[in-house]
C-alpha positions in Angstrom: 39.8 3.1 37.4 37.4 2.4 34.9 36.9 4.0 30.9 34.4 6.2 30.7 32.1 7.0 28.0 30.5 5.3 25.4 31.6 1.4 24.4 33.3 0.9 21.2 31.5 -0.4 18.3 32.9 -3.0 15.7 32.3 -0.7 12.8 32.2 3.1 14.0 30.4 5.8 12.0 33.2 8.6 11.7 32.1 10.2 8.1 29.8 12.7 7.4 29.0 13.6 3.9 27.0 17.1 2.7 24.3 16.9 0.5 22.1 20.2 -0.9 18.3 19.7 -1.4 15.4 21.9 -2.3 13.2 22.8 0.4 10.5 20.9 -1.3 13.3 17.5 -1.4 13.9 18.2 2.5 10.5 18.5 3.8 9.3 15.1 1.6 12.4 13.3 3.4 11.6 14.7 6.6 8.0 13.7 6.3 9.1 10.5 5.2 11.6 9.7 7.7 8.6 10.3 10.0 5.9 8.3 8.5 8.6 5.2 9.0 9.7 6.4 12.8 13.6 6.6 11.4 15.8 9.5 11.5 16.7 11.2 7.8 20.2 9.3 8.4 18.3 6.4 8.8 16.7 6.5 5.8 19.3 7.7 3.8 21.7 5.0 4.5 18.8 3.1 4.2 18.6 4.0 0.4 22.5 3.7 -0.2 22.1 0.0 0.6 19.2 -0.5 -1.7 21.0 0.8 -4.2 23.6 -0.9 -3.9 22.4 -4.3 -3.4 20.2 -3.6 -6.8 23.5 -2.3 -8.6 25.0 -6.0 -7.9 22.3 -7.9 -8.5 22.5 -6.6 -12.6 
């Protein structure tokens, strides 16, 4: 019989990290996220990269 469920990926997501934000922070990254049609993940992992692409380039 066949596996079921989803396929396995190369490099699997399997950590979540908290982060607190004012409800003013929130609602400009929601709105944000929404503008660009990503999800808040999206965008934040989006950011990490930037950051860290600008961090090796000094």
């Amino acid at each position: 019989m066949a596996k079921m469920g989803r396929p396995a990926v190369e490099n699997p997501k399997k950590h979540m990290v908290g982060l607190k934000m004012t409800d003013d922070e929130i609602e400009r990254l929601k709105t944000y996220a929404a503008k660009k049609g990503k999800t808040v993940s999206e965008v934040l992992q989006d950011a990490i990269n930037l950051q860290y692409e600008a961090d090796k380039k000094k």
